[in-house]
N, C-alpha and C positions, 0 to 999 in steps of 0.2 A: 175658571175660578169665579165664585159668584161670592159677591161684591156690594153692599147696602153701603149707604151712609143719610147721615139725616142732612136735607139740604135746608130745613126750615124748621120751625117750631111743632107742625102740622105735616111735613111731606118728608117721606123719604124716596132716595132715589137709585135703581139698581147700577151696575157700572154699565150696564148696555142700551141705561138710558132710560127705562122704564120707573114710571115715579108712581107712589100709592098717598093720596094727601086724605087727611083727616079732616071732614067736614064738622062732625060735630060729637061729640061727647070725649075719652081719653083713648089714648092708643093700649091702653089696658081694657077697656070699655068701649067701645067704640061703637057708636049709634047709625055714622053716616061715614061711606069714604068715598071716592072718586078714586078710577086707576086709568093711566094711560100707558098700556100696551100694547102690540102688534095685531091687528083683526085675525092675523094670518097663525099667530101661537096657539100651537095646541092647546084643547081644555084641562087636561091634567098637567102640561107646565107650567100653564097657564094660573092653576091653582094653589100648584104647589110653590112658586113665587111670591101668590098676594102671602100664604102662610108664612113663608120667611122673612116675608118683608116687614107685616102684622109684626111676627115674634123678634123681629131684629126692636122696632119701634118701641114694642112696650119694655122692654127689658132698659134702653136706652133713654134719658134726659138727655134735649139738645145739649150737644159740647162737641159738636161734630165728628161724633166715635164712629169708628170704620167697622166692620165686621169683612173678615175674608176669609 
C-alpha cells in the first residue's frame, strides 16, 4: 500500500520512509526540492514516487492528511 503524509510544512514523507522536502517556491510550483531515497530504487519507481508524492503535496494544506 503506498502511503504519503505531510510530516512538515515543506516535506512530505512515504510510509517506507522516503521524504521529498520543498526547498523553494510552492508544492503547486515548485522551483527547488531535495529527495531522500534508496540509490538502489529503480529509475521509473523512482519517478513515479517523486510524482505521487509532488501530486499527494500540492493537492494537500499541512493538517497532516494521509493519502493511502
Amino acid at each position: 500500500m503506498i502511503c504519503w503524509e505531510m510530516q512538515a510544512d515543506k516535506t512530505v514523507r512515504h510510509s517506507q520512509g522516503y521524504t521529498i522536502t520543498l526547498n523553494r517556491g510552492t508544492w503547486s510550483e515548485p522551483y527547488d526540492i531535495s529527495v531522500d531515497f534508496p540509490r538502489e530504487l529503480e529509475g521509473k519507481h523512482f519517478a513515479k514516487l517523486v510524482r505521487e508524492g509532488m501530486a499527494f503535496a500540492g493537492q494537500r494544506a499541512f493538517d497532516g492528511a494521509v493519502l493511502r
